[in-house]
N, C-alpha and C positions, 0 to 999 in steps of 0.2 A: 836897683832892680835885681831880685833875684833868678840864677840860671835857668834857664827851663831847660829841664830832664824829660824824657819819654818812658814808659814803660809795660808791657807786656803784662797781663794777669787772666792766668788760665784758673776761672773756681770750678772744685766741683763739689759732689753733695748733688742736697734735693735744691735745687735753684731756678729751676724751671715750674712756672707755675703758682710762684707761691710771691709775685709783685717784685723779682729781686732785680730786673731790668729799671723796672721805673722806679725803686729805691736806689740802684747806681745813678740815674740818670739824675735823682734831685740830691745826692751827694755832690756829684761834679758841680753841679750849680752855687752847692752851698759853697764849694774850696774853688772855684773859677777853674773848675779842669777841663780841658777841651780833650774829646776824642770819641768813641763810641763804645756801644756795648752790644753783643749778640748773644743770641742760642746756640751753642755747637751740639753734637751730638753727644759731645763728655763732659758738658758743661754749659759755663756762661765766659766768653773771652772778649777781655775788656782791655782798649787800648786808650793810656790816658796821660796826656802831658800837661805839663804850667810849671808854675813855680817849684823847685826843689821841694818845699816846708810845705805848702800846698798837696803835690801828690803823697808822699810821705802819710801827713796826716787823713788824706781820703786811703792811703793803701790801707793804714790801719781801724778806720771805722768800718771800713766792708764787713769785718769780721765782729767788732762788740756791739756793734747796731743796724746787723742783720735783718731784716722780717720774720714775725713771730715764727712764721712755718718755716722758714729756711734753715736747713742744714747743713753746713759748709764742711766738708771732710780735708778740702785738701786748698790748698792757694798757692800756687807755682807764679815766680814773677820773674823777670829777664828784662835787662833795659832794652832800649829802642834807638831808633836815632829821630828827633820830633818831624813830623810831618805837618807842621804849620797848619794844624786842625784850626778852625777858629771859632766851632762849636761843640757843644756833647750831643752825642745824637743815638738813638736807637737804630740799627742798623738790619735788615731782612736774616731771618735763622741760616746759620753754614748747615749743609746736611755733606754725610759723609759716610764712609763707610763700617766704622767700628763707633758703635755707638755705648756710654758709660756711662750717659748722667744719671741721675739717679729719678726715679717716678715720684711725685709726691701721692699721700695715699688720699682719698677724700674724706674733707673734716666738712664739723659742721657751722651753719651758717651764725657768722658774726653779728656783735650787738649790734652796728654802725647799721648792718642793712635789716634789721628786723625792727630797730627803729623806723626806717624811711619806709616798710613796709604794712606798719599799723599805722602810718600818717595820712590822712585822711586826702592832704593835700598835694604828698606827694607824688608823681608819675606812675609810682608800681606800687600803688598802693594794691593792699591784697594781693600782688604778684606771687605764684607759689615756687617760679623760678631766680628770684633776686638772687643776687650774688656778687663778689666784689674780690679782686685779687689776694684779699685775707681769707675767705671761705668758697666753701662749694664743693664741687665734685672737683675730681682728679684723673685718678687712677681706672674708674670705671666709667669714661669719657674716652680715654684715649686710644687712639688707632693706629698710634706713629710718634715718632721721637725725629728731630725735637717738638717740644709743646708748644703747638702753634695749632690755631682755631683749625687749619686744613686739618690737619691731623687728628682731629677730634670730632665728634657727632654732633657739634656746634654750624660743622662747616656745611649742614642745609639750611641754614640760617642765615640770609644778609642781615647785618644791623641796620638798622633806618637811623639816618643822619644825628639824630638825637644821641642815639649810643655809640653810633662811630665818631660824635664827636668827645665822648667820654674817652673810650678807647685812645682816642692820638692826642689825647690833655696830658700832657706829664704830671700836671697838677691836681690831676683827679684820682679819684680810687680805684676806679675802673681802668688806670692805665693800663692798657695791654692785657686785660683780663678776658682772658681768652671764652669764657663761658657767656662773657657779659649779651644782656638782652633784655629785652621790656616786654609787655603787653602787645604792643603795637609790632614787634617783630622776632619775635622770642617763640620758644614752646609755650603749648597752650595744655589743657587739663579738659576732659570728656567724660561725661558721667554716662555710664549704661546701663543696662539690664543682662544678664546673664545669658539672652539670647542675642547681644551683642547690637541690640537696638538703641539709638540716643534716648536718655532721659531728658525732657525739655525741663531746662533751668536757667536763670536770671545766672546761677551764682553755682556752679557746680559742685564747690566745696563747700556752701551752706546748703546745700540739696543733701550732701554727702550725712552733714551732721546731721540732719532731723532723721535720715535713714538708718542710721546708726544709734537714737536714742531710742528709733521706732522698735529695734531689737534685730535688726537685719544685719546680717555680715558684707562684708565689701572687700573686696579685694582691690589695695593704692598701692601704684605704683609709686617706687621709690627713687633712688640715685644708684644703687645695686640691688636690686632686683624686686617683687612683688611681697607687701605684706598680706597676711590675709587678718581684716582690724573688727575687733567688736567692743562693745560697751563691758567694761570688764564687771561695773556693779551688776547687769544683768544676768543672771542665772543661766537660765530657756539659752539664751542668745549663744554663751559661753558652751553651753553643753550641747546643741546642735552643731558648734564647732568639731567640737572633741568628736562627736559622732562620725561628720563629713568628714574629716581629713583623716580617718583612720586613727586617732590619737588618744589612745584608749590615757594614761595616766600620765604623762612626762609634761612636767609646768610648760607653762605659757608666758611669754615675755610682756611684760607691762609699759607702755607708755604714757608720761603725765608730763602735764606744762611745766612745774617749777617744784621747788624743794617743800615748797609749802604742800603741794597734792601730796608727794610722797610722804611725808610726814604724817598725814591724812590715812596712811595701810602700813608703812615701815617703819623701822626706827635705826635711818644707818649713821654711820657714827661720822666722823671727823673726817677721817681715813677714806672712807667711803663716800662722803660728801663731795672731794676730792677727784675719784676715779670717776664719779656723774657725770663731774663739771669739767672734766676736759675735753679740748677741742674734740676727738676721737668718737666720745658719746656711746661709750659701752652698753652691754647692758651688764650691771653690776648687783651681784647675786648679797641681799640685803636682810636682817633678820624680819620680821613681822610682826607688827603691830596688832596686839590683840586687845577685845576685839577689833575687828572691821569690817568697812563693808563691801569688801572684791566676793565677788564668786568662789565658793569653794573650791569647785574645778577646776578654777587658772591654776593653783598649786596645789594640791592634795595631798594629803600624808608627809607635807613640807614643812620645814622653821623657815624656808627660803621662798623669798620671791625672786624673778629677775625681771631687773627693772633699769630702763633709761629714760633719758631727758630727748625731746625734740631732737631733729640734727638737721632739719629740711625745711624752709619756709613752708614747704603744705603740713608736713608734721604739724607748725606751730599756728597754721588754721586752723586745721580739724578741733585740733585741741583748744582754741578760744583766745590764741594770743591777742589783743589790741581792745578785748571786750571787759565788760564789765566784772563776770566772772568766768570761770572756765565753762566750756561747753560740757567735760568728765572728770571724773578724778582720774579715774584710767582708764584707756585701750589697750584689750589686748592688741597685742602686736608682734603675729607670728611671723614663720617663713612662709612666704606663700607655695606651696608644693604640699603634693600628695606625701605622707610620711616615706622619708629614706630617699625621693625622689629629689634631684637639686631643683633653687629655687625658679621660678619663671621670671623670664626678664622681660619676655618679646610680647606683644601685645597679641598674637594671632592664638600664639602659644599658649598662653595663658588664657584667654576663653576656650583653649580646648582642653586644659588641663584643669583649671579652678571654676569651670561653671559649676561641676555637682556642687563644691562647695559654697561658691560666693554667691551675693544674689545679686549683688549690685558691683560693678566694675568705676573707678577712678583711674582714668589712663591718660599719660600724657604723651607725644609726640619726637621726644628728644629718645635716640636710640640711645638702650645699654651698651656698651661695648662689653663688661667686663662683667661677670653675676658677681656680688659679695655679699656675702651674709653679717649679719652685725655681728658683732665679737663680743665674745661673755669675757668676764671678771672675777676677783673674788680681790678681798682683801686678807689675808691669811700669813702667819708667823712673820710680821713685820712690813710684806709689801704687798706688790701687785701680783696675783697669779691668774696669765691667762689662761683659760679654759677652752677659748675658740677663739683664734687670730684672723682676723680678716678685715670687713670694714674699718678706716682709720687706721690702721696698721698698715697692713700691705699695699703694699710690697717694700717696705720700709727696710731695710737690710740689716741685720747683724751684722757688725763691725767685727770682723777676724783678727786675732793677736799675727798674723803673718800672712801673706798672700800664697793663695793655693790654684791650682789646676782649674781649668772653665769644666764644671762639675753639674750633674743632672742627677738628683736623688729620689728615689721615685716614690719616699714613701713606703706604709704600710698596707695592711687592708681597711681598717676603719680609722676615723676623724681625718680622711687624709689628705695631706698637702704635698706639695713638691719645692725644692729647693735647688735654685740655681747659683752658682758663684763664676765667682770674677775678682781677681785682685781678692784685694782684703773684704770684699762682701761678699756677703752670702744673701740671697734673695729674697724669703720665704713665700710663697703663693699664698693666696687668700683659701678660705677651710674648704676643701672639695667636698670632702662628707665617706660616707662609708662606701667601701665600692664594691658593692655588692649586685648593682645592674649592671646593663648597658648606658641608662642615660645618663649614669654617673660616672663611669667611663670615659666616654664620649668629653664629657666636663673636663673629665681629667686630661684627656688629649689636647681638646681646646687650648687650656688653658697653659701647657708644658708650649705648645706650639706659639699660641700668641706671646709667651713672657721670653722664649726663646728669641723670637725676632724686634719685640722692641728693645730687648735689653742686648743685643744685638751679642749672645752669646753662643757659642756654637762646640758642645761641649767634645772633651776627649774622653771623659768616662761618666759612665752610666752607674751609679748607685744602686742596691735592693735590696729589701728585705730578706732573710736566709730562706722563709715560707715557700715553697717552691709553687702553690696554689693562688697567692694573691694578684689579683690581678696587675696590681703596678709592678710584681717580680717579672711577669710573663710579656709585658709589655718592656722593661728592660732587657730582657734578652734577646726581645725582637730586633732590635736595634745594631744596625750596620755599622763596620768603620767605626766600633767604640769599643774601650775595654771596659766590661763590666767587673763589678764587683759586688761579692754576698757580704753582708754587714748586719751581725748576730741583732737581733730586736735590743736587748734588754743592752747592750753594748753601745746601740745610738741612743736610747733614753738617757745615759752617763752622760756621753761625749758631749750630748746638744747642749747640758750647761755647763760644760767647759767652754763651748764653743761660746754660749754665753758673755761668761765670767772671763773668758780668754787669759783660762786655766791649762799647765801642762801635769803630766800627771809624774810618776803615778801618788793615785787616791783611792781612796775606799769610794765604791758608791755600792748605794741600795737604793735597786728598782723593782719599786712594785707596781705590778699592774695584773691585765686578767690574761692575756695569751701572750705569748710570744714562742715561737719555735728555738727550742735550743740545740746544742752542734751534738748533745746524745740523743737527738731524735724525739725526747721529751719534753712536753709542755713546762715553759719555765712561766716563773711571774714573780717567784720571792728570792729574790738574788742581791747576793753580797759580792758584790767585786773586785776587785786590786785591777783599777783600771788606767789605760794610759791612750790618747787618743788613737791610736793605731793599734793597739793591742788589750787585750785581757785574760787575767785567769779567774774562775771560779773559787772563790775562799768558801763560801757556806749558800745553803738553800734550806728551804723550807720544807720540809721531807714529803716526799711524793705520797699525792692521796689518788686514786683512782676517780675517771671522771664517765663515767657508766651514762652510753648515748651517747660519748663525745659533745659536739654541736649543743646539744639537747640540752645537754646540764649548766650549758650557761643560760638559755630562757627557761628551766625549770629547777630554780634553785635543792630543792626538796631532795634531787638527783645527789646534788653536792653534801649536803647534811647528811644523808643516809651511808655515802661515803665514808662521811668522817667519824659516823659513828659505827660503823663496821670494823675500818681501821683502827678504830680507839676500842670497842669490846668485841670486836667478833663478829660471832652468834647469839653471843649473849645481850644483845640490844634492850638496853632502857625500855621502859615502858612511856611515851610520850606524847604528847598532843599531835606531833606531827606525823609518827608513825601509824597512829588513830587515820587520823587524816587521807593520810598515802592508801591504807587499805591492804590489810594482806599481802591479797593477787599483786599487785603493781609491784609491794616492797621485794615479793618473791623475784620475780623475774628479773628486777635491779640488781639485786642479792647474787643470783643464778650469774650476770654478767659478770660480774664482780669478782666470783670464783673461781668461773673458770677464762677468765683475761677476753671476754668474746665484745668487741669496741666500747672497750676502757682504755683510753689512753693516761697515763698518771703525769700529774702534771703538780709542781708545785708553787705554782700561782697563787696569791695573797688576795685576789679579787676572788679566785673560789674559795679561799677560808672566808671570807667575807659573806658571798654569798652561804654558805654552807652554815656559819653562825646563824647570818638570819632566817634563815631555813628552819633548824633547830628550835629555835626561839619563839616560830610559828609569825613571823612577821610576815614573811611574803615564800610563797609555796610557787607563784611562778611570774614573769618581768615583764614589761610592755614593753621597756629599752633599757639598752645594755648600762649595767652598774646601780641595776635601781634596787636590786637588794641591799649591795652594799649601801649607797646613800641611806636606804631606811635605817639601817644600823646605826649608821652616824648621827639622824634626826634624832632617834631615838634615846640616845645615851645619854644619862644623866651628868650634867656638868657637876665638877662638884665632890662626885665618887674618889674615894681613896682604895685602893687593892687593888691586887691582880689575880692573875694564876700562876702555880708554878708552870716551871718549863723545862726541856732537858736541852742537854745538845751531843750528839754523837759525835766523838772526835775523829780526826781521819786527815788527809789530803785536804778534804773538804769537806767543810765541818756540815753536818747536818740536823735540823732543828724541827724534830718530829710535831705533828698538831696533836698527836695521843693527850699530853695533861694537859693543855689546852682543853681540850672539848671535853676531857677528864671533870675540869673546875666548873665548864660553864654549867654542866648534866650536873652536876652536883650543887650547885647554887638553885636551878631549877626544882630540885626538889627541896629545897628548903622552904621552898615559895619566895625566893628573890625577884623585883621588877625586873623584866628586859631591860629597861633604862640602868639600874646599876650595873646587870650583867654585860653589858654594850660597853658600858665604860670602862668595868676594872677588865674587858677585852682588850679595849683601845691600851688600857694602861698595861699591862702585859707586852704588848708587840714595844711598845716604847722603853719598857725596863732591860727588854729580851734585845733589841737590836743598840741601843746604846751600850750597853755592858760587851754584845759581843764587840762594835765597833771599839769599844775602850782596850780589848783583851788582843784586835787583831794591830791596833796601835803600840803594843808593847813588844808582841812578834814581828814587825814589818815597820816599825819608824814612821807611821804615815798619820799628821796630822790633821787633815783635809778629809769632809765626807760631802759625797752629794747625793742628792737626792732626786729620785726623777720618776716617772711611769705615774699611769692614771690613778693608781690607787691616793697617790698625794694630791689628788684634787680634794681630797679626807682633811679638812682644816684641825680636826682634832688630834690627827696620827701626825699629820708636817708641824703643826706649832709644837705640839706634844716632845717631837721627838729632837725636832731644831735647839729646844728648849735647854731637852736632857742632855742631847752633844755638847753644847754651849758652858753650862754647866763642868762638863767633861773635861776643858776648853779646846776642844776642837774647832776647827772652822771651817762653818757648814754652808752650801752652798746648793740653792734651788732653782728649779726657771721662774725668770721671772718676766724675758720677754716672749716667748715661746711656749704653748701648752706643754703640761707635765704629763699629756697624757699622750696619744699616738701621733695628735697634730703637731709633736715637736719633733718625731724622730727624721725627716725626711734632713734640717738640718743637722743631727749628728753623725747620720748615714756620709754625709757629703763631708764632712770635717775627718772622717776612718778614711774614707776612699782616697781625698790629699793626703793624708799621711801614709797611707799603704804603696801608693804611687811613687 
């Protein structure tokens, strides 16, 4: 008979939430171990005796035969002295006062339960809340740590005997699945009218769909927050959207049943098939199928759609799961909010916010706690680039190379997010969006306050952007009792993928993007840096062009072109479509600003040469949302294209790389009669000749093999594959984000990565 040993094991990681109690507990079963398992507040602590070879081999399966969603970071074990347990058992959550487990973020719903819910036979059959301790909501459920039903917006919910007795079955699916619930005792689903009266229906969510082929819009509640859905092949239906929500040109997200619908409007490849089908359920930014039959208005002057799979048993109603055939190829499938406004979550709110738009209301019963927006993708220079992190992601943590100070980063002014740490994580919040109101503000406080207290962080400094006007700067310095710290913009765009890659430096990075405040008072955006997580110097920039109107010249690109061709001839100005266009009078007064310094601020930003190319090129003269000239540019360019333009570079301290023969080649191609599409390309191909050769050149003066890359402009799949390409080539070793947006919603974690190291 072998000894029997005792022992102590503290997990932590995502383990709460995600079935890992009732996978210890049929572990022990399977190796005869007796002893218990709880929820602490920094984990799951498990005490477990029997045979020597017995625990041993259950210590080590914890970890290779995890549950799918569990993330185990850490596994602390200590012996025991045995306590003559003579069962395994589930024991009530420890609460306590410093809490560290980690949140799982909400995925979407499993094969197991979307089977039993097309089952004609089954109990939940058609249920649009099924769910099973492999899927469901999470993170936008919870009120409190640990994960337990109290804690969550489950806890108005008694289970009726049926499900509580699923619940206390170790041997069921539903053990200790804290969301679990039926028909009979569960959230229920309400169809209305826009003046917030019941629509009378048998079947709410088959009322829903004839409503929707009728060509009406509806506003369905989700898991994090309200979409606002319509029939994407309907025209009328599509373009009274775009009307109501204010949404003059910026795509629309698509939702289809299965790979086959998509296949039906896109053509995504292997890669992209991939980022669909994972749990998370992005929406994943796809080429286009031509022809086909979506509305032109879902994506307009696009190559791109964005497009997800279901992640909700009502998702996979509406859309025709368990039928014969689909009810759509696609729904649209917006945010539900007024444009720039965060999304609605609350059902009062939301008929006071979305009746101009929606006609018909889907609402269910079960409170948001948490708004998340779905999280965009892309698949670009070999992986995954997020574009908006939020749904399925967060609060999912970046893993730090070393443990840093309990840290509050607040962010920029647009895409923005906030980031907490602890130990070796760093936190990232779900997308706040642009903070340009009050109610997005407001979101932003929410949301710093609620992630503060469950993740039971209580920081000693305050992170901000250098911008002394943005609202999250101003909101950190209101803050008592912290030491704050300014963190250059284009400085945490580098850092965040180090923090990443849990890279030290120093390295070369190039960030590009459209603003950032830099430490000589001027607009930066095209910067090369010799950067080190706590430190940087400026090697080279993109030579200041004046930005005439300030503000102005990012939503009217035309501003930017006239610029660049002022500073490339003068007075002596081309003769061209666009200046045709602009009109005299208007070019005059731009002109007048320009000369004599009267709010021009000069800024050498890579998203105004962007903008300012396509300006030129007569693509778009003024944006409905921010980066949409640039993207034209990039729709536009011909794959394919060989050449460039020359370039200069002024030598110096730091070096500078004037847009004069730049915008020299492109005015000069245009009169040739060359297409935009070539001229867009041998552009793209120019910034990729011009920034690897300087990287190649500052590799020989500074020893530095490593470059990274980061800021919105590399949301441009043809400038980061392009130029990842040419470094590689180079053999440099290049490094991009790849869990964290490259564009503003990444900087609140690099912010917070500068401030532990400045500390």
């Amino acid at each position: 008979m072998n000894h029997v040993i005792a022992k102590s094991l503290a997990v932590s990681g995502i383990v709460q939430g995600v079935g890992f109690r009732p996978f210890i507990w049929q572990l022990a079963q399977e190796y005869r171990v007796r002893g218990d398992v709880a929820n602490t507040p920094a984990g799951v602590l498990i005490h477990a005796e029997g045979a020597a070879e017995s625990v041993a081999a259950f210590c080590r399966d914890i970890e290779t035969r995890k549950p799918p969603l569990a993330h185990i970071t850490g596994i602390s074990a200590r012996p025991e002295s045995p306590a003559g347990a003579e069962t395994f058992s589930i024991v009530p959550s420890e609460k306590g006062a410093d809490t560290s487990a980690l949140i799982s973020p909400d995925v979407s719903v499993c094969e197991d339960c979307l089977r039993e819910m097309c089952d004609p036979s089954d109990r939940r059959y058609r249920y649009p809340f099924i769910n099973c301790t492999h899927c469901g909501p999470r993170y936008t459920i919870i009120d409190d740590i640990p994960y337990d039903r109290p804690g969550t917006s489950m806890r108005h919910f008694t289970m009726c005997p049926a499900c509580q007795s699923e619940y206390d079955n170790p041997a069921d699916r539903r053990f200790h699945a804290q969301p679990n619930a039926c028909p009979v005792c569960g959230p229920h689903v309400t169809l209305c009218d826009n003046a917030r009266c019941p629509v009378p229906a048998d079947d709410p969510v088959q009322k829903t769909v004839e409503l929707l082929r009728d060509g009406h819009i509806v506003a369905v509640k989700g898991i994090g927050g309200f979409h606002l859905a319509a029939d994407a092949e309907n025209s009328d239906a599509v373009r009274r959207l775009r009307e109501r929500k204010h949404r003059e040109e910026k795509p629309f997200a698509l939702m289809a049943l299965d790979l086959e619908q998509i296949r039906r409007f896109a053509r995504p490849t292997p890669e992209e098939v991939q980022l669909l089908t994972v749990c998370q359920r992005p929406i994943v930014l796809l080429r286009k199928r031509t022809p086909n039959s979506v509305a032109e208005a879902v994506s307009p002057r696009n190559r791109c759609f964005g497009v997800m799979l279901p992640y909700t048993p009502l998702h996979y109603l509406l859309l025709g799961a368990g039928a014969d055939q689909p009810n759509f190829t696609a729904l649209v499938m917006t945010s539900g909010n007024m444009s720039e406004a965060p999304i609605a979550i609350d059902n009062d709110d939301a008929f006071d916010r979305l009746a101009p738009i929606a006609d018909f209301f889907l609402i269910h019963n079960r409170e948001i706690c948490l708004r998340s927006d779905d999280s965009i993708v892309r698949y670009a220079g070999g992986d995954m680039r997020p574009i908006r992190r939020s749904r399925g992601y967060a609060p999912m943590p970046v893993f730090l190379r070393k443990p840093v100070p309990q840290i509050l980063a607040c962010g920029g002014g647009l895409k923005s997010t906030v980031c907490l740490t602890k130990g070796r994580n760093a936190f990232l919040s779900q997308h706040i969006g642009d903070m340009e109101n009050l109610e997005t503000f407001d979101f932003f406080r929410q949301t710093v306050d609620r992630l503060r207290r469950i993740l039971s962080i209580r920081p000693e400094i305050v992170a901000h952007d250098l911008h002394p006007d943005y609202m999250s700067t101003q909101y950190a310095l209101e803050q008592a009792d912290v030491k704050t710290v300014a963190v250059q913009h284009h400085h945490a765009h580098i850092v965040s993928v180090m923090a990443e890659h849990q890279l030290d430096g120093p390295l070369i990075g190039l960030a590009f993007d459209g603003t950032g405040c830099g430490t000589d008072g001027a607009i930066w955006g095209g910067e090369v840096l010799i950067a080190e997580p706590g430190t940087f110097t400026r090697a080279a920039h993109l030579g200041y062009v004046p930005m005439p109107g300030g503000s102005a010249a990012i939503r009217e690109p035309w501003r930017m072109g006239l610029a660049c061709l002022y500073e490339t001839f003068g007075d002596s100005l081309p003769d061209l479509p666009m200046l045709r266009e602009i009109g005299e009078e208007r070019a005059g007064v731009m002109l007048a600003m320009i000369r004599n310094q009267v709010n021009t601020p000069r800024t050498s930003s890579m998203g105004r040469l962007f903008d300012g190319i396509a300006a030129i090129l007569g693509l778009r003269s003024q944006v409905a949302f921010e980066g949409q000239a640039a993207m034209d540019l990039e729709m536009v360019a011909g794959e394919g294209t060989r050449g460039g333009y020359e370039y200069e570079r002024t030598p110096g301290d730091i070096v500078v790389l004037p847009v004069r023969p730049i915008v020299r080649g492109v005015v000069a191609d245009m009169g040739k009669g060359l297409s935009p599409s070539v001229i867009s390309m041998k552009f793209h191909n120019t910034l990729i000749r011009l920034f690897s050769e300087l990287c190649r050149d500052l590799r020989g003066a500074a020893g530095l093999n490593r470059v990274v890359l980061s800021g919105g402009v590399f949301q441009n799949a043809i400038l980061l594959t392009g130029l990842m390409h040419a470094l590689e080539k180079k053999n440099f070793k290049v490094f991009a984000n790849t869990q964290v947006p490259a564009n503003d919603g990444g900087i609140s974690l690099g912010q917070a990565l500068v401030a532990a190291e400045r500390s």
